[in-house]
NUTIKE-282434 format. One record per residue (C-alpha): residue in three letters; z, x, y. Coordinates in pm, 1 decimal, always signed. Each point is the difference from the previous one (the first is absolute). Example, Ala and Ser with C-alpha at 12.3 -4.5 7.8 and 13.67 -1.06 7.14 Angstrom:
2
+------+----------+----------+----------+
: rest :       up :     east :    north :
+------+----------+----------+----------+
:  Ala :   +780.0 :  +1230.0 :   -450.0 :
:  Ser :    -66.0 :   +137.0 :   +344.0 :
+------+----------+----------+----------+
//
This chain:
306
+------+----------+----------+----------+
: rest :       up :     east :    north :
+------+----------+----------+----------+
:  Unk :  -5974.2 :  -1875.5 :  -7041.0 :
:  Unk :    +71.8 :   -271.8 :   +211.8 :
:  Unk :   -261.5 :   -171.6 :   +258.8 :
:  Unk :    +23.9 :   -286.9 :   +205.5 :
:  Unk :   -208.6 :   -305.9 :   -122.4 :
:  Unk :   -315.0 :   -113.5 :   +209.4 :
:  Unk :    +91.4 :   -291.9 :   +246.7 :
:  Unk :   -314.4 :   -156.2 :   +124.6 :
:  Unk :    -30.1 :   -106.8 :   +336.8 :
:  Unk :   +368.5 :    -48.9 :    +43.3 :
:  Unk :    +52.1 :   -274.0 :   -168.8 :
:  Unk :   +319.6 :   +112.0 :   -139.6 :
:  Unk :   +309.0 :   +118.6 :    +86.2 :
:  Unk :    -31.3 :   +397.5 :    +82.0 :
:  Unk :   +431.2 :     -4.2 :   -118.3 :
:  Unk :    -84.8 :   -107.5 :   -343.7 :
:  Unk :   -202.8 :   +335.4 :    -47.3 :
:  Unk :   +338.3 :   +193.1 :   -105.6 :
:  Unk :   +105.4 :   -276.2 :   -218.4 :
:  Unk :   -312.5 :    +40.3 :   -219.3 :
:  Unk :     -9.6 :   +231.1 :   -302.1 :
:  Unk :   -320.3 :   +192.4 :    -43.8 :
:  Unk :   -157.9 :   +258.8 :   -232.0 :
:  Unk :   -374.2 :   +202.3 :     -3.0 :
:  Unk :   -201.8 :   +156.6 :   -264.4 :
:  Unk :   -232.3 :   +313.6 :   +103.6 :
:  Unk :   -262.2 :   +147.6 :   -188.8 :
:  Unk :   -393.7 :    +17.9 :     -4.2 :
:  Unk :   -223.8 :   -218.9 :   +124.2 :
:  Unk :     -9.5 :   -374.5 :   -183.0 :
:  Unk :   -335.0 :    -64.5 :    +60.1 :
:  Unk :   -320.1 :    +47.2 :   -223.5 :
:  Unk :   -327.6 :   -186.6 :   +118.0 :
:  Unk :   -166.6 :    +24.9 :   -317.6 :
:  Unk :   +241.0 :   -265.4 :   -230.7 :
:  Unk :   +281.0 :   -233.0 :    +45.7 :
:  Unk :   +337.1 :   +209.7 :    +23.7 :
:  Unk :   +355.4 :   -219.0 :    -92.5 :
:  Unk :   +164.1 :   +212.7 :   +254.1 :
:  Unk :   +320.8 :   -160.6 :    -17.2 :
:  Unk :   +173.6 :   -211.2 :   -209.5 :
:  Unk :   +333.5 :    -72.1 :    +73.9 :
:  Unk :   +296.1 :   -204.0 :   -188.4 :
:  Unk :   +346.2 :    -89.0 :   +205.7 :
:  Unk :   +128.6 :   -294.9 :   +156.7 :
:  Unk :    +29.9 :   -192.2 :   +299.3 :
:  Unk :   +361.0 :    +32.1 :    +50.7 :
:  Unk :    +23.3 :    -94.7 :   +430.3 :
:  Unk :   +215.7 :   -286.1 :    +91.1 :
:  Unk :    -25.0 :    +40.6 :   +316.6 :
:  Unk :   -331.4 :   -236.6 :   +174.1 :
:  Unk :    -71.5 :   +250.2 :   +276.8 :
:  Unk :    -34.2 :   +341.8 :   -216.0 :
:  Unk :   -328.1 :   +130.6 :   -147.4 :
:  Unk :   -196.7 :   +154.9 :   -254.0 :
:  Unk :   -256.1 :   +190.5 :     +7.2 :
:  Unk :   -200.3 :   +227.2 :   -226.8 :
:  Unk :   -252.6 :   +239.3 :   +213.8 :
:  Unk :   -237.6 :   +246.0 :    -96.0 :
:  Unk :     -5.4 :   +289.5 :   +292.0 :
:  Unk :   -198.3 :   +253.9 :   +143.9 :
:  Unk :   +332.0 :   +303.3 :    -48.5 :
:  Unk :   +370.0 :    -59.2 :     +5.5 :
:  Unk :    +82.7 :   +113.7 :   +326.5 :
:  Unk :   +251.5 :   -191.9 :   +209.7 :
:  Unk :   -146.1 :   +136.1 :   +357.3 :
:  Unk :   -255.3 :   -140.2 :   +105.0 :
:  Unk :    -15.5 :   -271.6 :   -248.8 :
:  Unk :   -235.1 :    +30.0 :   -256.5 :
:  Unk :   -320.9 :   -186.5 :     +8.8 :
:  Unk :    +16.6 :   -279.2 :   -349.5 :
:  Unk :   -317.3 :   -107.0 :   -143.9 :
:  Unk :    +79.7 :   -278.1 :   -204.9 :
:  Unk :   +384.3 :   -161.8 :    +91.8 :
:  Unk :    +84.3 :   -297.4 :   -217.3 :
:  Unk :   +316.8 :   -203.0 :   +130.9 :
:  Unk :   +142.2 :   -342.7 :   -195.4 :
:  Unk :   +174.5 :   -189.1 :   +266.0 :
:  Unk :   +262.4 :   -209.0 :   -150.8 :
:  Unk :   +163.1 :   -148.0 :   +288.9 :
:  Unk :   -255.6 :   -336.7 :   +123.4 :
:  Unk :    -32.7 :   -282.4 :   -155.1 :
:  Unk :   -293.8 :    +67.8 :   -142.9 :
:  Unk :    +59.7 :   +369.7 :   -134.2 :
:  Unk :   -337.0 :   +258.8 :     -2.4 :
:  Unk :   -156.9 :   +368.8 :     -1.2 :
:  Unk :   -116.8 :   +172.1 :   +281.4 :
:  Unk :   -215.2 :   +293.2 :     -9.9 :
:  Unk :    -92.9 :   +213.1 :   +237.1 :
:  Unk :   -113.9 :   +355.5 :   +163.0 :
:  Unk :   +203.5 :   +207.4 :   +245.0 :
:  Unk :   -222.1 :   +261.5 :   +176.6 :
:  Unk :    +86.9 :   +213.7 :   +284.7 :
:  Unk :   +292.2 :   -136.3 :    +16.5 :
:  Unk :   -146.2 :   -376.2 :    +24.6 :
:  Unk :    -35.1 :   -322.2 :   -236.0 :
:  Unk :   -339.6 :   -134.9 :     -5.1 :
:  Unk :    -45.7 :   -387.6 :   -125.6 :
:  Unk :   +205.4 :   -122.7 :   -252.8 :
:  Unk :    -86.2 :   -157.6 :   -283.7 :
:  Unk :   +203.7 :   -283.0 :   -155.6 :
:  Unk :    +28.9 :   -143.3 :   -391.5 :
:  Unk :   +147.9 :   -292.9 :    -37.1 :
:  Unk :   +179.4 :   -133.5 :   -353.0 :
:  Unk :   +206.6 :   +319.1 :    -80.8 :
:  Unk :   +154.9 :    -13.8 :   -353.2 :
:  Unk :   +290.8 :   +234.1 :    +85.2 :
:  Unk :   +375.3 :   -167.3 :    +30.8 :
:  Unk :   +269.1 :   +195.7 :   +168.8 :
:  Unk :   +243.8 :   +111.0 :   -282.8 :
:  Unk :   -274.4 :    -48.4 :   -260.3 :
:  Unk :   -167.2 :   +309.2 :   -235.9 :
:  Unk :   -378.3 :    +95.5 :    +95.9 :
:  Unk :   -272.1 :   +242.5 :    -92.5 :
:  Unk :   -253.2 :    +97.8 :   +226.2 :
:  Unk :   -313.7 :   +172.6 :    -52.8 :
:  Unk :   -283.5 :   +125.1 :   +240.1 :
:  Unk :   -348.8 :    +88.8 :    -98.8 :
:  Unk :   -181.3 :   +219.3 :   +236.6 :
:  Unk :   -383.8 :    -49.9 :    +24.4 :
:  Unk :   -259.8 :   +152.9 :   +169.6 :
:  Unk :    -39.3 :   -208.8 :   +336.7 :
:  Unk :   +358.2 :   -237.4 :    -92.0 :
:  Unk :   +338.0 :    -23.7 :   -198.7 :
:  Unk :   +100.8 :   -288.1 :   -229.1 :
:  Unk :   +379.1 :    -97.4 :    -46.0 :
:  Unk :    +92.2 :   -175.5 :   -300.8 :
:  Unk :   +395.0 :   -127.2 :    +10.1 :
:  Unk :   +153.3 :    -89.5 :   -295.1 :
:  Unk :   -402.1 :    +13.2 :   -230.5 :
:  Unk :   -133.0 :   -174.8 :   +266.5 :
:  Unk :   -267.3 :    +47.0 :   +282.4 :
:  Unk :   +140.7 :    -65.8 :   +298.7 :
:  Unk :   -192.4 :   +179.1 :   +261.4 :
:  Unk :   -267.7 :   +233.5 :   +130.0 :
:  Unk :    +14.0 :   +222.8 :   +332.1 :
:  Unk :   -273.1 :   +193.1 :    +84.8 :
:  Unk :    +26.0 :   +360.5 :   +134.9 :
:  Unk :    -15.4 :    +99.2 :   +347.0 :
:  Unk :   +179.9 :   +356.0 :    -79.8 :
:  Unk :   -239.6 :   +255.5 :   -182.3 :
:  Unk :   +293.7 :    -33.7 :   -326.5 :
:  Unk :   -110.1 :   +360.5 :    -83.2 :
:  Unk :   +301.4 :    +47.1 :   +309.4 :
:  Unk :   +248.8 :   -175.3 :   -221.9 :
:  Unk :   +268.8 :   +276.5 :   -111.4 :
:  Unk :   +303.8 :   -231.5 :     -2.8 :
:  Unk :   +160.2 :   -323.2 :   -145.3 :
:  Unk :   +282.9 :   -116.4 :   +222.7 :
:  Unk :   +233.4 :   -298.7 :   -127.2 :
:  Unk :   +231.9 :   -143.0 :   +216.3 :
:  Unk :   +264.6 :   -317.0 :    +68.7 :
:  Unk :   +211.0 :   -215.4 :   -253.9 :
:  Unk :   -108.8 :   +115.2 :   -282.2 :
:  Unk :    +95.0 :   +184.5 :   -358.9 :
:  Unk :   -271.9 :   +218.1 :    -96.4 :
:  Unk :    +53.0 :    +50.1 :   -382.5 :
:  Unk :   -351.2 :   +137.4 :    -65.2 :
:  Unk :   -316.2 :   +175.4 :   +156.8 :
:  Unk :   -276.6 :   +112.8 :   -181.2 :
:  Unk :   -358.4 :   +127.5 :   +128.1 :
:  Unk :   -360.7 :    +19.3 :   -231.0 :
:  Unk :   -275.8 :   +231.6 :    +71.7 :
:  Unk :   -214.5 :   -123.6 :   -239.1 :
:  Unk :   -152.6 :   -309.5 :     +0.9 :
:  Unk :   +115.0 :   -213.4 :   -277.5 :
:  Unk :   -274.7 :   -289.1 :     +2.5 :
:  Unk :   -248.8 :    -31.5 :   -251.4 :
:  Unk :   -339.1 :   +133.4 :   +107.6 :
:  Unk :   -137.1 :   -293.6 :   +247.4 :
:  Unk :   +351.8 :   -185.5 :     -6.0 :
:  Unk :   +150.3 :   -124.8 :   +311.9 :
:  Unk :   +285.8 :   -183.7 :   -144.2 :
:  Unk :   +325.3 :   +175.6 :    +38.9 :
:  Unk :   +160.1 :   +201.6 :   -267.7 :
:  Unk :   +200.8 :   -181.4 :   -275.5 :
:  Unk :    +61.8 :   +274.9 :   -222.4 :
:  Unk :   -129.0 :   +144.8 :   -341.2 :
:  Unk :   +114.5 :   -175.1 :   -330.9 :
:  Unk :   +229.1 :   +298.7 :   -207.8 :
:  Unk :    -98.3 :   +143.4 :   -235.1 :
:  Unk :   -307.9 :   +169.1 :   +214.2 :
:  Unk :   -243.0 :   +185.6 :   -112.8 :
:  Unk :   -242.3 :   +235.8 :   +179.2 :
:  Unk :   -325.6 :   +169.4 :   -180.7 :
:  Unk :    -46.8 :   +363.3 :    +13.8 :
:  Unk :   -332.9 :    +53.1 :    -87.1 :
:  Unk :    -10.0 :   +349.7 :    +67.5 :
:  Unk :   +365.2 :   +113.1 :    -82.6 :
:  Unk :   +191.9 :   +219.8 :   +242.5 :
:  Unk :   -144.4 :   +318.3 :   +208.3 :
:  Unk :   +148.5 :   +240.9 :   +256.4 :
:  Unk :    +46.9 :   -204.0 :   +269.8 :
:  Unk :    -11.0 :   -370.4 :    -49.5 :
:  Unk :   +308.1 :   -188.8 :   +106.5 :
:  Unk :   +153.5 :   -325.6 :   -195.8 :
:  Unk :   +176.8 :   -228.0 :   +266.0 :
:  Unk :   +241.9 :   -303.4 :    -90.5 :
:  Unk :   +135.1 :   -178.6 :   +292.3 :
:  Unk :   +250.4 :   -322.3 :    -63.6 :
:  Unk :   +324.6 :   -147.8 :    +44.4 :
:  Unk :   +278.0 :    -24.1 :   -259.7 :
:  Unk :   +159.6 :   -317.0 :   -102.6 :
:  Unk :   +344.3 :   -116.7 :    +48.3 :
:  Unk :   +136.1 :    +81.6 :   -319.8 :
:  Unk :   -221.9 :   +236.4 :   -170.6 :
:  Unk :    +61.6 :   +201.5 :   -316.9 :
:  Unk :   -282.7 :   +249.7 :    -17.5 :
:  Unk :   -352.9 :   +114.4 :   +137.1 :
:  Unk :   -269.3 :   +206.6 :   -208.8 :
:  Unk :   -325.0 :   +168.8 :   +110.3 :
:  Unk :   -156.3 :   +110.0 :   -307.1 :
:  Unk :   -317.4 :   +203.3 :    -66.5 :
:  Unk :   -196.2 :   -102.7 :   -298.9 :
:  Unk :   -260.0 :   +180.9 :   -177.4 :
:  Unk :   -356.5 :   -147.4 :   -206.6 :
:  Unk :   +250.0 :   -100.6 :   -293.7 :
:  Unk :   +251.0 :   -191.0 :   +208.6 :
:  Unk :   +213.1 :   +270.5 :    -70.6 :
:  Unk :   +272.7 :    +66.1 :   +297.5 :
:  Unk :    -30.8 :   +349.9 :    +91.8 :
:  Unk :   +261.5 :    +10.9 :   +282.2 :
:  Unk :   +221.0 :   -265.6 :   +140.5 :
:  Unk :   +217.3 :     -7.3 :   +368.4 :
:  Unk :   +278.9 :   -247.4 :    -91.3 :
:  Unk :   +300.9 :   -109.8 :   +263.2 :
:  Unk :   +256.2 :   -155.4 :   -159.3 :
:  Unk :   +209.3 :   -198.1 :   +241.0 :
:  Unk :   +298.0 :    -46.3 :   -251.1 :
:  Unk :   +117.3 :   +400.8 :    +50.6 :
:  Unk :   -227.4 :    +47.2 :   +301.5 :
:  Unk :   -213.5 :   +297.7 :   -183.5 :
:  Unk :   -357.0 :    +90.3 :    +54.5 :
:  Unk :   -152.7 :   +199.1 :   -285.8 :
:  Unk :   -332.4 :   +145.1 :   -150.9 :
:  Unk :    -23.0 :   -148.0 :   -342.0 :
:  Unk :   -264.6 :   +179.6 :   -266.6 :
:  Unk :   -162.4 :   -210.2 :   -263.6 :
:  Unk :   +259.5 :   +136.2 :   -254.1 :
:  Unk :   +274.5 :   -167.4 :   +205.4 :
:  Unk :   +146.4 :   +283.5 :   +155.8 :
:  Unk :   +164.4 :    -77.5 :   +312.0 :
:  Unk :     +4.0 :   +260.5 :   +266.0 :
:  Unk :   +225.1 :    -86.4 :   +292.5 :
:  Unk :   -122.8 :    +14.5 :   +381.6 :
:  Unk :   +246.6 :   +198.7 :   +178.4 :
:  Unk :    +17.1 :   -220.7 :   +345.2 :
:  Unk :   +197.2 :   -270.4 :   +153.5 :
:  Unk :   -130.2 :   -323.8 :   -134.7 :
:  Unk :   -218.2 :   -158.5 :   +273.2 :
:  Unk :    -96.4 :   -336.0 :   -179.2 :
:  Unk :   +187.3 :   -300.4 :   +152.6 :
:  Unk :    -24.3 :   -364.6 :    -47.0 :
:  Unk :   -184.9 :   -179.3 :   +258.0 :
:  Unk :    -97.5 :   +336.5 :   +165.4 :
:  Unk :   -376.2 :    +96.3 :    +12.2 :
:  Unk :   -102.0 :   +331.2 :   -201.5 :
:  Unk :   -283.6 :   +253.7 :     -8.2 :
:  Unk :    -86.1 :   +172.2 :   -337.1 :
:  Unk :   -273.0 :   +272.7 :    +66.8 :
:  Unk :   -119.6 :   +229.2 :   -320.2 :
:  Unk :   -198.3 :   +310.0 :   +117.4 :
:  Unk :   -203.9 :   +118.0 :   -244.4 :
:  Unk :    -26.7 :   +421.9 :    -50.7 :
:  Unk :   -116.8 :   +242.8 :   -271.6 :
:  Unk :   +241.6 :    -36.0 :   -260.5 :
:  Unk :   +266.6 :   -226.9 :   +156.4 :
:  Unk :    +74.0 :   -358.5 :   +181.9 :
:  Unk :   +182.8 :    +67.4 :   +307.2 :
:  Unk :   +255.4 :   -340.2 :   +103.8 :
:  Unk :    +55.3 :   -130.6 :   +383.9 :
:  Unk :   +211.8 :   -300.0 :    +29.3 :
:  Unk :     +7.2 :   -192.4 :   +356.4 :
:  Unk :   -149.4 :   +378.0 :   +167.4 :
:  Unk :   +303.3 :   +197.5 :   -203.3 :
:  Unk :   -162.5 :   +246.1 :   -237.3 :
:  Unk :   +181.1 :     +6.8 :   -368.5 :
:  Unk :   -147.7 :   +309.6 :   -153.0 :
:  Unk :   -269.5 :    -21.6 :   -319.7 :
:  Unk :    -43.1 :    -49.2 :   -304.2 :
:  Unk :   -200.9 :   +225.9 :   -270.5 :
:  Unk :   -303.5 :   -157.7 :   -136.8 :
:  Unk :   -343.7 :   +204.5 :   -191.9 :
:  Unk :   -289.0 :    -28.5 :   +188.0 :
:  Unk :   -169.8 :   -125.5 :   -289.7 :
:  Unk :   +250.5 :   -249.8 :    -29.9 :
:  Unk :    -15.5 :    -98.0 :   +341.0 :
:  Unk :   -404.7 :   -101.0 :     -7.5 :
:  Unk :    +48.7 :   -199.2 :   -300.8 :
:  Unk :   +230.4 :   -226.3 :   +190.1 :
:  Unk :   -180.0 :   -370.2 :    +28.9 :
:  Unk :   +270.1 :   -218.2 :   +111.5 :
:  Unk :   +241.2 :    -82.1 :   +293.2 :
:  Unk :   +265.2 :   -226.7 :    -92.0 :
:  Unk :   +276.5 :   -179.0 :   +170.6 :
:  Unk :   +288.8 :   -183.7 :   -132.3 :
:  Unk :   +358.7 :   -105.7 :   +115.4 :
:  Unk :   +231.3 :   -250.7 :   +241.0 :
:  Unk :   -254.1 :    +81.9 :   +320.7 :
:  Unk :   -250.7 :   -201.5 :   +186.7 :
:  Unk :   -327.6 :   +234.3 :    +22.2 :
:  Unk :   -183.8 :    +45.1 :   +283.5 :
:  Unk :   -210.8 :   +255.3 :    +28.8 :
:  Unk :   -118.5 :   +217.4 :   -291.8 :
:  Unk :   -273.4 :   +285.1 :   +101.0 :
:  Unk :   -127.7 :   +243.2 :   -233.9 :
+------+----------+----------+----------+
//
């Protein structure tokens, strides 16, 4: 969908508007008030050559293109002074209110960058490249947020969004990443009901991936393994027996992923990045004397819930 760019105040040059490639995201709300939320973490690069175009990533109150959309937190590098920085602002009613300036930006036109923004309750955090480099407080209710719009010279090559916070209980330091393999206790085994959640990214040359659930003896009672050299997905059963996934193979290096596991009487049902994959057969009895969550393979881990 395409939608002009914010210009603030006319400072820029309303022509350049159809010169400037754009793209949105829509979906639910990216706001929760009760943890930290990386709501964004993007990977591209700064490819502009041209001093007098911008970028811009916004987070919006809809998509709509008439009247223009009211953005609650709109973070804009500016590459072209001699002394290059961010701007962030907030356009409501169809107004800017006071910028807000950061000085010392480590982007470089042409150069590769990864962004990530951390939403908390009253303010979000942006980290570029592992780094803090700023805070902006809200003066949007976020819980109006529905859209991510990125726009100007840039090559988007990922976007990925976590709804679970991925900090350590009382942490405030951003997210680096769990070590592989991972483990996760199940103290309890699996009822009716519970959901298993992986979130991460996969590397840039990976081989394979493996959730596998463990029982008291260590023993692997069923395994998910992607294998990236013939792109297959399968259910694997602690015999070895492969059964094959029948869907297109949605694992991509350097693209975010979503692994949920629904547990139900008698079977774990499969959803990977919101597509649902079918089940797998597995004894309720079997199923509560599962005790371990683990993850192996070429990924970088961010968020395992279960």
């Amino acid at each position: 969908m395409l939608q002009p760019p914010c210009q603030e105040g006319g400072k820029q040059d309303q022509e350049l508007l159809s010169q400037l490639s754009s793209s949105t995201v829509t979906g639910g709300s990216v706001c929760d008030n009760h943890f930290w939320w990386p709501a964004c973490r993007q990977d591209g690069r700064a490819a502009g050559s041209s001093p007098q175009r911008c970028t811009q990533v916004d987070f919006q109150c809809s998509c709509s293109l008439d009247p223009r959309p009211d953005i609650a937190v709109h973070f804009n590098p500016r590459f072209h002074t001699t002394r290059p920085h961010v701007i962030c602002n907030t356009l409501h009613g169809g107004y800017w209110q006071m910028e807000t300036r950061w000085p010392g930006l480590a982007l470089q036109r042409g150069a590769s960058f990864l962004l990530l923004f951390l939403f908390g309750n009253e303010e979000v955090k942006v980290s570029v490249n592992g780094q803090h480099f700023l805070h902006y407080r809200y003066r949007l209710p976020l819980s109006r947020v529905d859209t991510l719009g990125i726009f100007g010279d840039i090559s988007v090559q990922a976007v990925g969004f976590l709804n679970i916070s991925p900090f350590a209980e009382g942490s405030r330091e951003y997210p680096t990443g769990h070590e592989l393999p991972c483990s996760r206790t199940l103290p309890q085994g699996l009822w009716p009901g519970q959901v298993i959640i992986v979130r991460g990214l996969v590397l840039q040359e990976p081989k394979t991936f493996t959730l596998s659930l463990r029982d008291e003896a260590a023993h692997t009672q069923v395994m998910l393994r992607a294998c990236f050299m013939d792109r297959t997905l399968a259910w694997v059963s602690p015999w070895g027996r492969k059964t094959l996934i029948s869907a297109p193979f949605l694992f991509h290096p350097q693209r975010f992923f979503e692994v949920l596991l629904l547990c139900q009487e008698g079977e774990l049902k499969l959803a990977l990045n919101g597509q649902g994959l079918g089940a797998t057969s597995l004894s309720q009895q079997s199923l509560e004397r599962l005790r371990e969550l683990q993850v192996r393979g070429n990924i970088q881990l961010y968020c395992i819930h279960c």
